[in-house]
N, C-alpha and C positions, 0 to 999 in steps of 0.2 A: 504494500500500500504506500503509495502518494507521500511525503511528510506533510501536515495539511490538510488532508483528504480526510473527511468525515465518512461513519459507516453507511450503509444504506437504510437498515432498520437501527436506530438509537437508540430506542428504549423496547420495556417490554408492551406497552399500549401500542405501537403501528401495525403490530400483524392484528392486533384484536382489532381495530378500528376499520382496518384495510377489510378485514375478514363481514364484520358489521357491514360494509359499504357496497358488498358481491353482491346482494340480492336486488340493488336498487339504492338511488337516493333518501338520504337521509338528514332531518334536522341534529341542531347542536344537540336539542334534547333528548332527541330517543337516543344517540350512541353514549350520550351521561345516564341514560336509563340502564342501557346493555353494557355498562362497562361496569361492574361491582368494585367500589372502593377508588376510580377515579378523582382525582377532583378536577375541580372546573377550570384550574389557570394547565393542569395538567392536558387536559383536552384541548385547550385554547394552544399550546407550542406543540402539541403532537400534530393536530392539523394544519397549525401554521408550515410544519416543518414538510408534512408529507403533500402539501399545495406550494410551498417551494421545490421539492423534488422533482417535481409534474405527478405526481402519482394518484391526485386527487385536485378537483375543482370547488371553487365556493361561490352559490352562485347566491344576489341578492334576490329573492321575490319581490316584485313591487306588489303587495299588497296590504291590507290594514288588517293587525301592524304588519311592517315586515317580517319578513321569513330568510331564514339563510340555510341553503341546503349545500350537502356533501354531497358528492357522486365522483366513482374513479374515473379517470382518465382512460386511454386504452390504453397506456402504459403499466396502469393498477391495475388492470384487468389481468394483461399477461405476469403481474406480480402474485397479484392471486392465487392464478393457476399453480402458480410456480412454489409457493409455501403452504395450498392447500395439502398437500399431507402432512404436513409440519401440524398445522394445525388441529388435524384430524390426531395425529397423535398425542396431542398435549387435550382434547379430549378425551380421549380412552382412556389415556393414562392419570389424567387427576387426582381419582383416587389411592394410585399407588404411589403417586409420587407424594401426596398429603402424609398417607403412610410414615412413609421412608424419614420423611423431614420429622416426624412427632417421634417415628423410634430412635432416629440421629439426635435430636435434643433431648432425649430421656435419658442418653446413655452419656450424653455430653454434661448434663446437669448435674449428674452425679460425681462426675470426675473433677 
């Protein structure tokens, strides 16, 4: 990598976000609904950054009141594709990995 060069996914919220965004456009709200334990300035630089990348668009509604929706770019389409198994695995796997972390801290706790 680049010296400089920033990663492509940053944090852990752009696959969830990007993942939220596959089925269709979406307001600020519903993906602060769908994102469990986000917070709002958190959402606010994760899409700031994945609408710098081109991976995603912000479009304003002119309506009363305004409306701002998300929707991928075709670029975040074929991003999509490209990490849905990734994501399909950190689905199946949740519960094992919930696991793991609560028998890794039980065993670390006591040492």
């Amino acid at each position: 990598m680049r010296s400089g060069c920033r990663p492509l996914i940053e944090d852990k919220w752009s696959l969830l976000v990007i993942a939220l965004l596959g089925p269709g456009p979406r307001r600020f709200t519903e993906l602060k609904r769908g994102l469990d334990g986000i917070s709002q300035r958190m959402l606010t630089v994760t899409l700031r950054n994945l609408e710098r990348d081109g991976i995603l668009v912000r479009t304003v509604l002119e309506v009363m009141p305004p409306h701002v929706e998300y929707r991928l770019t075709e670029m975040g389409v074929t991003l999509l594709e490209a990490v849905e198994p990734m994501i399909a695995w950190g689905r199946e796997n949740v519960a094992r990995v919930e696991s793991a972390r609560a028998d890794y801290d039980a065993r670390t706790a006591v040492a």
